[in-house]
mmCIF file as gemmi writes it, N, C-alpha and C atoms, coordinates in Angstrom:
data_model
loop_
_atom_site.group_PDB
_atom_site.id
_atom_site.type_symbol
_atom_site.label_atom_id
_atom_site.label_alt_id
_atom_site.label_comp_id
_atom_site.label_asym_id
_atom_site.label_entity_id
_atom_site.label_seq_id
_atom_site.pdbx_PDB_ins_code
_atom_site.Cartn_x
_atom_site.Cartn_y
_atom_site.Cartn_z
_atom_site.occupancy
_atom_site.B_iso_or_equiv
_atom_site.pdbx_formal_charge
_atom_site.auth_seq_id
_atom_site.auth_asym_id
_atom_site.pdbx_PDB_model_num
ATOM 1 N N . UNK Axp A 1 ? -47.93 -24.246 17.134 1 0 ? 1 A 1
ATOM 2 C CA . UNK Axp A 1 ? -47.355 -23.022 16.589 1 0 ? 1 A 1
ATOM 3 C C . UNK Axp A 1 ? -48.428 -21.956 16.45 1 0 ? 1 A 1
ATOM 4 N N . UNK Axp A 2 ? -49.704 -22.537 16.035 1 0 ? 2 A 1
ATOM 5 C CA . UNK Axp A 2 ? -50.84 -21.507 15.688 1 0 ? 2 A 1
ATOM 6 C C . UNK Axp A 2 ? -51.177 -21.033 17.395 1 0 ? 2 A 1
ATOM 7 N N . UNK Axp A 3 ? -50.849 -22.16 18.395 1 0 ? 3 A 1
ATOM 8 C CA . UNK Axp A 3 ? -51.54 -21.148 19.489 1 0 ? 3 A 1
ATOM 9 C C . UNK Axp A 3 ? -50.483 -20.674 19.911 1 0 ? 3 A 1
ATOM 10 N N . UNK Axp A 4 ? -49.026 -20.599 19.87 1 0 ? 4 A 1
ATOM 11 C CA . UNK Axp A 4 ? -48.018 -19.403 20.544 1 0 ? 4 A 1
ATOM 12 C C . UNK Axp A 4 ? -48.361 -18.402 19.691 1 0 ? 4 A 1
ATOM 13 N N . UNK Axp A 5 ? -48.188 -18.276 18.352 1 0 ? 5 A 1
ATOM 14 C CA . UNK Axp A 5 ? -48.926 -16.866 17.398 1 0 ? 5 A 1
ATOM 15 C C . UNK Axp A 5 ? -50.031 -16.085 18.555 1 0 ? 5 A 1
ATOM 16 N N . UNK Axp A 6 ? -50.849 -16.847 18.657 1 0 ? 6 A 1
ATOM 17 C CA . UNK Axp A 6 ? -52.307 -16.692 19.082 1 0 ? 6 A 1
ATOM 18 C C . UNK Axp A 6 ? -51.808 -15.693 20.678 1 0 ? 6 A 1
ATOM 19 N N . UNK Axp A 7 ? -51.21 -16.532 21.171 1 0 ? 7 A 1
ATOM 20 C CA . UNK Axp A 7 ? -50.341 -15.866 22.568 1 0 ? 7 A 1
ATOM 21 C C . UNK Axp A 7 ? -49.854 -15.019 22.272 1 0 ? 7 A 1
ATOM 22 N N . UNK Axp A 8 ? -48.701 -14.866 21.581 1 0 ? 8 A 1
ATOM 23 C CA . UNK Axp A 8 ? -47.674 -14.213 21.014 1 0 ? 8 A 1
ATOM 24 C C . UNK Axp A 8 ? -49.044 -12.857 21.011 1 0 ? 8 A 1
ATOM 25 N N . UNK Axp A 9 ? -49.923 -12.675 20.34 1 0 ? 9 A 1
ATOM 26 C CA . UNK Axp A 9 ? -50.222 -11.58 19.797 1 0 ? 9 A 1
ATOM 27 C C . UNK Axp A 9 ? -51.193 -11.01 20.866 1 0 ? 9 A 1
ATOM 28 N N . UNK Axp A 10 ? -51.429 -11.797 22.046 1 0 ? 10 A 1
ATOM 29 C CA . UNK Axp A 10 ? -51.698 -11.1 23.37 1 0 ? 10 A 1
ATOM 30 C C . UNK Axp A 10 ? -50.76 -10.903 24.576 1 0 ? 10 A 1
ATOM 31 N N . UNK Axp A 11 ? -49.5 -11.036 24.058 1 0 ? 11 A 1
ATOM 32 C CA . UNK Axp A 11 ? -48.641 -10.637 24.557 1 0 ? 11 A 1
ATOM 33 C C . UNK Axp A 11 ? -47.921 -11.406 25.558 1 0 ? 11 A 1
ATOM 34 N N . UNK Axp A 12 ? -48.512 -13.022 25.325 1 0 ? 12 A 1
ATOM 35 C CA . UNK Axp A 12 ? -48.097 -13.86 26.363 1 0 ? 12 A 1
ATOM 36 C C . UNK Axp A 12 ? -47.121 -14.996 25.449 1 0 ? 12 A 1
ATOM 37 N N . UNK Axp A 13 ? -46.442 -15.298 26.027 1 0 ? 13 A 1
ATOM 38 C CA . UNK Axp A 13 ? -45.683 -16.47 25.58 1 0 ? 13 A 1
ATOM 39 C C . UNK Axp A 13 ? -44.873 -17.38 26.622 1 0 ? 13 A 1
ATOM 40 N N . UNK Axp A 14 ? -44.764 -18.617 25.816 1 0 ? 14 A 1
ATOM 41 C CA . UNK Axp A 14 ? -44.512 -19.887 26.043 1 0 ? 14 A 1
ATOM 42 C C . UNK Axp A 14 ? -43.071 -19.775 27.182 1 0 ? 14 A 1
ATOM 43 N N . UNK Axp A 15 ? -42.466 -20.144 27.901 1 0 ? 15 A 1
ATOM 44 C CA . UNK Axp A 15 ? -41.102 -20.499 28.059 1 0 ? 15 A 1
ATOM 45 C C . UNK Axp A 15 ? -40.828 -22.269 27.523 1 0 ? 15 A 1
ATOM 46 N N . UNK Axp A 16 ? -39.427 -22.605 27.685 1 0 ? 16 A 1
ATOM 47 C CA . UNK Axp A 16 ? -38.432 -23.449 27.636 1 0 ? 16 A 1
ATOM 48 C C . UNK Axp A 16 ? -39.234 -24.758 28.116 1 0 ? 16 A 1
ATOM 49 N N . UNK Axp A 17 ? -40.02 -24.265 29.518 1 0 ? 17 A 1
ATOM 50 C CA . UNK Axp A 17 ? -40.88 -25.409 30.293 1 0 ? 17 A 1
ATOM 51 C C . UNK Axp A 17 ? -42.044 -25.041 30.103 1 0 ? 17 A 1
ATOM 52 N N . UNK Axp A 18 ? -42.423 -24.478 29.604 1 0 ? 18 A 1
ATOM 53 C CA . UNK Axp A 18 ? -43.988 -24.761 28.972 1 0 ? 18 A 1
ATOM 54 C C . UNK Axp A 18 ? -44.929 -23.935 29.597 1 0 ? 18 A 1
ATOM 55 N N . UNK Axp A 19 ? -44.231 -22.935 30.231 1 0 ? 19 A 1
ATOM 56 C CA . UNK Axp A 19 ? -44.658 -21.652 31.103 1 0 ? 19 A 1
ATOM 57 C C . UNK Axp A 19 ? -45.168 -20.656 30.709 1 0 ? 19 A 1
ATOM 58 N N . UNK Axp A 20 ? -46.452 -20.229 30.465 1 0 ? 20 A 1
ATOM 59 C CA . UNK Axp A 20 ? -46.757 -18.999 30.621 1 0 ? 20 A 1
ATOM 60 C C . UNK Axp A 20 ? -45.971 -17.927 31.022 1 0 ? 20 A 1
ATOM 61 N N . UNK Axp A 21 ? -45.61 -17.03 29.9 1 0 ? 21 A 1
ATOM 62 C CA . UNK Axp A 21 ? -44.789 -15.456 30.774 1 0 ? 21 A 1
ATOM 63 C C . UNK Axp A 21 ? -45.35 -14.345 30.016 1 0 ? 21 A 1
ATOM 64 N N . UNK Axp A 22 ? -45.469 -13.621 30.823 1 0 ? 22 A 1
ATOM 65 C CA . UNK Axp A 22 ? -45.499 -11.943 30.095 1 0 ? 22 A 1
ATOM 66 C C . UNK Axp A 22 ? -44.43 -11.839 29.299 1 0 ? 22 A 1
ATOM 67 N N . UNK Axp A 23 ? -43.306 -11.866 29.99 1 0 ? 23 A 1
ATOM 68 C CA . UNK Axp A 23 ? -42.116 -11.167 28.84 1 0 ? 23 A 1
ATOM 69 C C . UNK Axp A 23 ? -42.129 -11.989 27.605 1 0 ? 23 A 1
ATOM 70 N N . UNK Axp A 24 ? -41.287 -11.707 26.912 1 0 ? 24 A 1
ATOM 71 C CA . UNK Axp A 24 ? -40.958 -11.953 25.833 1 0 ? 24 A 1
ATOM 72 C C . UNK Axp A 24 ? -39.732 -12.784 25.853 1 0 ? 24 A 1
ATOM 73 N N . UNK Axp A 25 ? -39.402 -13.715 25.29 1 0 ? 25 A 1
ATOM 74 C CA . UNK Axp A 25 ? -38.177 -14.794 25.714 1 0 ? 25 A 1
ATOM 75 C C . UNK Axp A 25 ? -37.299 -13.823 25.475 1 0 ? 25 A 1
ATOM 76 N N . UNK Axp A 26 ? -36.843 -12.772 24.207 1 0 ? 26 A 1
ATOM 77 C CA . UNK Axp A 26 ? -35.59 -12.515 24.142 1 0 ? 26 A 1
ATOM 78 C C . UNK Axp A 26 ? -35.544 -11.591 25.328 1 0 ? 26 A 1
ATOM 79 N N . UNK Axp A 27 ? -36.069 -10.882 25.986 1 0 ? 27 A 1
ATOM 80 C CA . UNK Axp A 27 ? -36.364 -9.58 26.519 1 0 ? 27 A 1
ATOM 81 C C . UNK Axp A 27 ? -36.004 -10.52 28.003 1 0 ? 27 A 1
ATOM 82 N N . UNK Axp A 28 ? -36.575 -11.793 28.825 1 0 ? 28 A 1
ATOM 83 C CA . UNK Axp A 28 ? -36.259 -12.344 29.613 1 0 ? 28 A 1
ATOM 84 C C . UNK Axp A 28 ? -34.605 -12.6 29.625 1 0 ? 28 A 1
ATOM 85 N N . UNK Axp A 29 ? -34.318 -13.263 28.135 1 0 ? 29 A 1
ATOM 86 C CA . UNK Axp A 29 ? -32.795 -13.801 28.131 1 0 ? 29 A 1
ATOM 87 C C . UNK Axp A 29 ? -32.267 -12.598 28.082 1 0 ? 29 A 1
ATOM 88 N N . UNK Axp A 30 ? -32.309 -11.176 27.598 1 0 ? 30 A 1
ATOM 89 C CA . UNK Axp A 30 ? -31.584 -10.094 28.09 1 0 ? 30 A 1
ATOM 90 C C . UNK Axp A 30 ? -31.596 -9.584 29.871 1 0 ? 30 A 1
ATOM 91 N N . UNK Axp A 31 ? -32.45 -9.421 29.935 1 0 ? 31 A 1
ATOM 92 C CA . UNK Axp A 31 ? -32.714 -9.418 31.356 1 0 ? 31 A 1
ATOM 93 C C . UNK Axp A 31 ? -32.014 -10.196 32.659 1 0 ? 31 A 1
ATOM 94 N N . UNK Axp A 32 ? -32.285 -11.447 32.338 1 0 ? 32 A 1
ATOM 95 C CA . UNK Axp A 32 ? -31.168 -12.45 33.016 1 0 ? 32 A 1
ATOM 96 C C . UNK Axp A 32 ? -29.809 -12.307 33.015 1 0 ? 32 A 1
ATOM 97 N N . UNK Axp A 33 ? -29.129 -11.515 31.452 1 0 ? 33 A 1
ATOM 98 C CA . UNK Axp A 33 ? -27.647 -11.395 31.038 1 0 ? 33 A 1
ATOM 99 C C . UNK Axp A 33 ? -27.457 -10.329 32 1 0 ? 33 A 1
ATOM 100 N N . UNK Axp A 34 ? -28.311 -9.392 31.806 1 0 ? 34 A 1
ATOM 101 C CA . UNK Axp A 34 ? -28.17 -8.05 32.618 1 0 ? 34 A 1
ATOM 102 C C . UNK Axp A 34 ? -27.958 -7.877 34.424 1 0 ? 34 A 1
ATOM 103 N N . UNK Axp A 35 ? -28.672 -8.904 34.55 1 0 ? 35 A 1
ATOM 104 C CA . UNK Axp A 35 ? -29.209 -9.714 36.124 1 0 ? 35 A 1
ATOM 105 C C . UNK Axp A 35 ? -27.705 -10.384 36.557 1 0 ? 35 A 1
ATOM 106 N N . UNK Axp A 36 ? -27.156 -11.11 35.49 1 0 ? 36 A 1
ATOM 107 C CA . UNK Axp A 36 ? -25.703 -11.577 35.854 1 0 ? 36 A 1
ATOM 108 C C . UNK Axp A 36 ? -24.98 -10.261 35.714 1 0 ? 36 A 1
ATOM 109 N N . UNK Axp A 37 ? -24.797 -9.633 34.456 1 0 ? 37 A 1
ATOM 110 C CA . UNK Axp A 37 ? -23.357 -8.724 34.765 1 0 ? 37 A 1
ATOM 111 C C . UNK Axp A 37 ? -23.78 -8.104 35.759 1 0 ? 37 A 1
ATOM 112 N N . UNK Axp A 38 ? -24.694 -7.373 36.468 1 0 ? 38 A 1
ATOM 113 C CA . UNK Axp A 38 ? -24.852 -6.566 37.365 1 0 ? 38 A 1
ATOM 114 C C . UNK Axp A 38 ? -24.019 -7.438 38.631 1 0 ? 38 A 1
ATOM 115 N N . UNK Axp A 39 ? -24.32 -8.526 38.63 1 0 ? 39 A 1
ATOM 116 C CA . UNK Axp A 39 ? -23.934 -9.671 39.876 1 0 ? 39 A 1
ATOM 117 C C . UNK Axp A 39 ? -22.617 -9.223 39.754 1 0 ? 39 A 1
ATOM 118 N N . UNK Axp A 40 ? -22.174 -9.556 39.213 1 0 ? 40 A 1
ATOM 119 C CA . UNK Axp A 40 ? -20.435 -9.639 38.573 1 0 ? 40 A 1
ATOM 120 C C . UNK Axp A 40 ? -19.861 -8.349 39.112 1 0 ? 40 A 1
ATOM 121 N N . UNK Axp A 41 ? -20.466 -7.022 38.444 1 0 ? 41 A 1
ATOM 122 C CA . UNK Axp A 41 ? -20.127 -5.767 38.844 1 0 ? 41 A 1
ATOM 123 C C . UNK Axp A 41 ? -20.163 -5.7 40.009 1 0 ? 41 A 1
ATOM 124 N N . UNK Axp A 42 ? -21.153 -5.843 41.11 1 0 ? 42 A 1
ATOM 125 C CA . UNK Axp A 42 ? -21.099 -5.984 42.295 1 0 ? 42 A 1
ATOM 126 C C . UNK Axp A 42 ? -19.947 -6.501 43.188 1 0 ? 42 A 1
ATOM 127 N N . UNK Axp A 43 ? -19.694 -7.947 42.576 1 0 ? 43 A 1
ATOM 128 C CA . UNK Axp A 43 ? -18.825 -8.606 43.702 1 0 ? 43 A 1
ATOM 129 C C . UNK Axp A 43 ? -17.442 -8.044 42.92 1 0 ? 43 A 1
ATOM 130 N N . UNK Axp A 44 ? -16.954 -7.335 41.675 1 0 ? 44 A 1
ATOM 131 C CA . UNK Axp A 44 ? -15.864 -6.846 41.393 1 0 ? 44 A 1
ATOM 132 C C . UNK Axp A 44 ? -15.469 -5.353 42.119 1 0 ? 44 A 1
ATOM 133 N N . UNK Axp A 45 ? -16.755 -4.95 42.369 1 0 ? 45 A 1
ATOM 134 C CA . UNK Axp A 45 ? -16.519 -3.382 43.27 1 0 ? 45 A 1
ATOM 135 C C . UNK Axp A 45 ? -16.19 -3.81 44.625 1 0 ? 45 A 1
ATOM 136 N N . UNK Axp A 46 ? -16.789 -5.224 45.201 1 0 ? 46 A 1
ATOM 137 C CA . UNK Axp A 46 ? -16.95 -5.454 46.648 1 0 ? 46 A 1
ATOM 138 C C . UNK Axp A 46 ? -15.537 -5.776 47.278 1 0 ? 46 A 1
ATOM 139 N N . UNK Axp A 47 ? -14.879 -5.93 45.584 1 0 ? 47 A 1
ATOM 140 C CA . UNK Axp A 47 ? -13.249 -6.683 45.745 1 0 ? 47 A 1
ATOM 141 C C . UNK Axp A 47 ? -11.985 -5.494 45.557 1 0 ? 47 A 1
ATOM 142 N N . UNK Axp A 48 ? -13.118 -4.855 44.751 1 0 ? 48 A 1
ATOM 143 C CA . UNK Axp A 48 ? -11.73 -3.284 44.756 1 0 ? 48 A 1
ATOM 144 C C . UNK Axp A 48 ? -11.936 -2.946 46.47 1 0 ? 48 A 1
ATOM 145 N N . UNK Axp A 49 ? -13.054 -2.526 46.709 1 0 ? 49 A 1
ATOM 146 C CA . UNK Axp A 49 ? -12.97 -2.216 48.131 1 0 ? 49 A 1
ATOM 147 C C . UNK Axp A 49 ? -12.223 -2.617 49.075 1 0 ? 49 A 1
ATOM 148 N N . UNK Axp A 50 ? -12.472 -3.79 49.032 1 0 ? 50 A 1
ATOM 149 C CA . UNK Axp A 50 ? -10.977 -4.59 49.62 1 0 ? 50 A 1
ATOM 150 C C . UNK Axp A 50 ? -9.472 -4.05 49.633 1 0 ? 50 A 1
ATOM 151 N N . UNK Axp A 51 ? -9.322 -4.311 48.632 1 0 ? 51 A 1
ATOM 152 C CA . UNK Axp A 51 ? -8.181 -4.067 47.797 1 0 ? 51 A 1
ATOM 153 C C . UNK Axp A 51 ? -7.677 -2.243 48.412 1 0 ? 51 A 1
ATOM 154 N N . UNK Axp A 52 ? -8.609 -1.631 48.594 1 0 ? 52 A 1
ATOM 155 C CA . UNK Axp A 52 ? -8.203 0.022 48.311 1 0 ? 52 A 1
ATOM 156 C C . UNK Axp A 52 ? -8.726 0.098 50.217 1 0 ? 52 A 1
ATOM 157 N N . UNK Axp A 53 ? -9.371 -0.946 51.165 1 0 ? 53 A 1
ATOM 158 C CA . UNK Axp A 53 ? -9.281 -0.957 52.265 1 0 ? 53 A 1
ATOM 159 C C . UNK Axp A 53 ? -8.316 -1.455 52.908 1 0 ? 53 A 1
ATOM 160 N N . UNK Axp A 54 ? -7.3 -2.896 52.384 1 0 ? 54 A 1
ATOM 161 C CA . UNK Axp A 54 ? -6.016 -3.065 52.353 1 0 ? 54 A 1
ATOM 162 C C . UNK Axp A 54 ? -4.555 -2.062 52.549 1 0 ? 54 A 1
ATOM 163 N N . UNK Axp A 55 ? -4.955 -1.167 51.317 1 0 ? 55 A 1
ATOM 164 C CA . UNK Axp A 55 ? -3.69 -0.342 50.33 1 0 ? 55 A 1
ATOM 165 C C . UNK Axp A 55 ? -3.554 0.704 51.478 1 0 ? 55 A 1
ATOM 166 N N . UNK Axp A 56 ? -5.031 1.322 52.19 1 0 ? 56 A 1
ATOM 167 C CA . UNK Axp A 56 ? -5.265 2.188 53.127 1 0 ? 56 A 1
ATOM 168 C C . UNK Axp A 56 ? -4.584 1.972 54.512 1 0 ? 56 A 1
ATOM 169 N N . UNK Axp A 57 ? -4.848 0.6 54.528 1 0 ? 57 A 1
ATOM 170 C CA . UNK Axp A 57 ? -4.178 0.269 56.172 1 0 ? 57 A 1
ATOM 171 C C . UNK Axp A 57 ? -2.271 0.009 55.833 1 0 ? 57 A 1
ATOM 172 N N . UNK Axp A 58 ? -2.642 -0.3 54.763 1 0 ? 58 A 1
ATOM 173 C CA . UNK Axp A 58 ? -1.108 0.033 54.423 1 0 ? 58 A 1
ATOM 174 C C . UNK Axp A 58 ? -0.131 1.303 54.336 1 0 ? 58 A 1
ATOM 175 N N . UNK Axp A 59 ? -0.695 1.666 54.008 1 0 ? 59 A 1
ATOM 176 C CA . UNK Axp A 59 ? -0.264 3.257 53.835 1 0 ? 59 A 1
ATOM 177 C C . UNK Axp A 59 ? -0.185 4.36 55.409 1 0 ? 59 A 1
ATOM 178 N N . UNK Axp A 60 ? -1.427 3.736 55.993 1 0 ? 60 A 1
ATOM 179 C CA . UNK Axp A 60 ? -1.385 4.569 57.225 1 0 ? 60 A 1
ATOM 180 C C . UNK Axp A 60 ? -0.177 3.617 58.471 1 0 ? 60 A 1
ATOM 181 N N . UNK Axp A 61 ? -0.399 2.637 58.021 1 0 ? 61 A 1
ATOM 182 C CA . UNK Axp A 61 ? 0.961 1.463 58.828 1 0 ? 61 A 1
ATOM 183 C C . UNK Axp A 61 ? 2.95 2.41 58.019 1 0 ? 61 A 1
ATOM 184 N N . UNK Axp A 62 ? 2.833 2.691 57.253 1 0 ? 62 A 1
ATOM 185 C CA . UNK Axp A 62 ? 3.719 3.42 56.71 1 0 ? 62 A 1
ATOM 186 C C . UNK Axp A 62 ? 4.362 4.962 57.14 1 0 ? 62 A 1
ATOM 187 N N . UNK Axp A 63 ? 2.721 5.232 57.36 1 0 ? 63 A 1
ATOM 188 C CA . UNK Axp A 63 ? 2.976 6.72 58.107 1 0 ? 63 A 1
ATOM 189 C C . UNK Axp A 63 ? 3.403 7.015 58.944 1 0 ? 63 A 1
ATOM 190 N N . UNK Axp A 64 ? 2.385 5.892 59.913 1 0 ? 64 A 1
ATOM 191 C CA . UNK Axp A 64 ? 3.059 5.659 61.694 1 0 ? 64 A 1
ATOM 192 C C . UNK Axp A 64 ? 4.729 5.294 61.91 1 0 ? 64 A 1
ATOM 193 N N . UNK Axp A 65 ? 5.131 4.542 60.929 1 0 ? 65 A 1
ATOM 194 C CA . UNK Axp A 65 ? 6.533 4.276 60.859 1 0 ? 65 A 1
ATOM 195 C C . UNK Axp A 65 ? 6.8 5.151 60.857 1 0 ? 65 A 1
ATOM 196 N N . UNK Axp A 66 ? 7.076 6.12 59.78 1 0 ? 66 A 1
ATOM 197 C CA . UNK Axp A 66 ? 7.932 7.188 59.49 1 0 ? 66 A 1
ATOM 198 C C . UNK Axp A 66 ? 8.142 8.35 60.279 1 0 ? 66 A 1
ATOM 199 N N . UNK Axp A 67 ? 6.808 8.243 61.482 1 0 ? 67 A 1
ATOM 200 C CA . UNK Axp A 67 ? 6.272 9.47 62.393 1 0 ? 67 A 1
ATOM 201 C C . UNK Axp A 67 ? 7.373 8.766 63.223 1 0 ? 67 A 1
ATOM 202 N N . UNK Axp A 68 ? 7.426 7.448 63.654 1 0 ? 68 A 1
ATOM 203 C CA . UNK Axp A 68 ? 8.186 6.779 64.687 1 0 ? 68 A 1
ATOM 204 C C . UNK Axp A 68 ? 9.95 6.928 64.363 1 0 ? 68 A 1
ATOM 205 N N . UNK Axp A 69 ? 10.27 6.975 63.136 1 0 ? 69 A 1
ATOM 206 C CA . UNK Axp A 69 ? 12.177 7.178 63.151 1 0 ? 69 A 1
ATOM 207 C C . UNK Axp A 69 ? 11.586 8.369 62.98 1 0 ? 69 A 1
ATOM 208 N N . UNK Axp A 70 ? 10.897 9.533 62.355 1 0 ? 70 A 1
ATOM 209 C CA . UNK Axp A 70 ? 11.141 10.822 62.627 1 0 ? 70 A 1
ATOM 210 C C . UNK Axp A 70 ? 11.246 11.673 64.209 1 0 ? 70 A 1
ATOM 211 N N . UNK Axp A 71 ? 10.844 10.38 65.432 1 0 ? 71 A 1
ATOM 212 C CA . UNK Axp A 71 ? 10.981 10.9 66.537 1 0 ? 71 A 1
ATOM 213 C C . UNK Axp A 71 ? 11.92 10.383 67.259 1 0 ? 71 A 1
ATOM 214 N N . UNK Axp A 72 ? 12.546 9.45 66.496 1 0 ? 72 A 1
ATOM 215 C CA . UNK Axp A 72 ? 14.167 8.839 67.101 1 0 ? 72 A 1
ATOM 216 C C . UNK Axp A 72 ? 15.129 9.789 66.679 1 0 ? 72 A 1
ATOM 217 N N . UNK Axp A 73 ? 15.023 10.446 65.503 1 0 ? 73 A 1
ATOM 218 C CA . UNK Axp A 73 ? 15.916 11.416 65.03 1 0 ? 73 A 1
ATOM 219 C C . UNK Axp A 73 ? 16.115 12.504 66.071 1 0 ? 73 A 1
ATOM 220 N N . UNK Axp A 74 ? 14.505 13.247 66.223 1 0 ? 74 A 1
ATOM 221 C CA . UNK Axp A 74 ? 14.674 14.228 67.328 1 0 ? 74 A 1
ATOM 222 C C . UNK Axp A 74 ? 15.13 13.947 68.328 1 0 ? 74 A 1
């Protein structure tokens, strides 16, 4: 305990496995949280995209229809 203090107050500390780190454990375990939601955000935008690249081909498949009985009419 006296030598993590000792660390601690040069700015180094211990990890989980007995690791030497610069950061600071809480500042790592934020970091990591941050490291995941960012992940998360990513593959949730990668899925709207989808979704709104889908809705698009849909919509233009809709158009072409409507262009097509609007030229059976004429």
């Amino acid at each position: 305990a006296m030598a993590q203090a000792a660390l601690g107050s040069a700015g180094l500390h211990l990890d989980d496995l007995t690791k030497l780190r610069v950061l600071e454990p809480e500042v790592a375990a934020q970091t990591a949280q941050l490291r995941e939601e960012c992940r998360a955000f990513v593959d949730k935008t990668a899925e709207f995209q989808k979704i709104v690249g889908s809705l698009t081909e849909l919509v233009d498949q809709l158009a072409k229809a409507a262009e097509s009985e609007k030229m059976k009419v004429l």
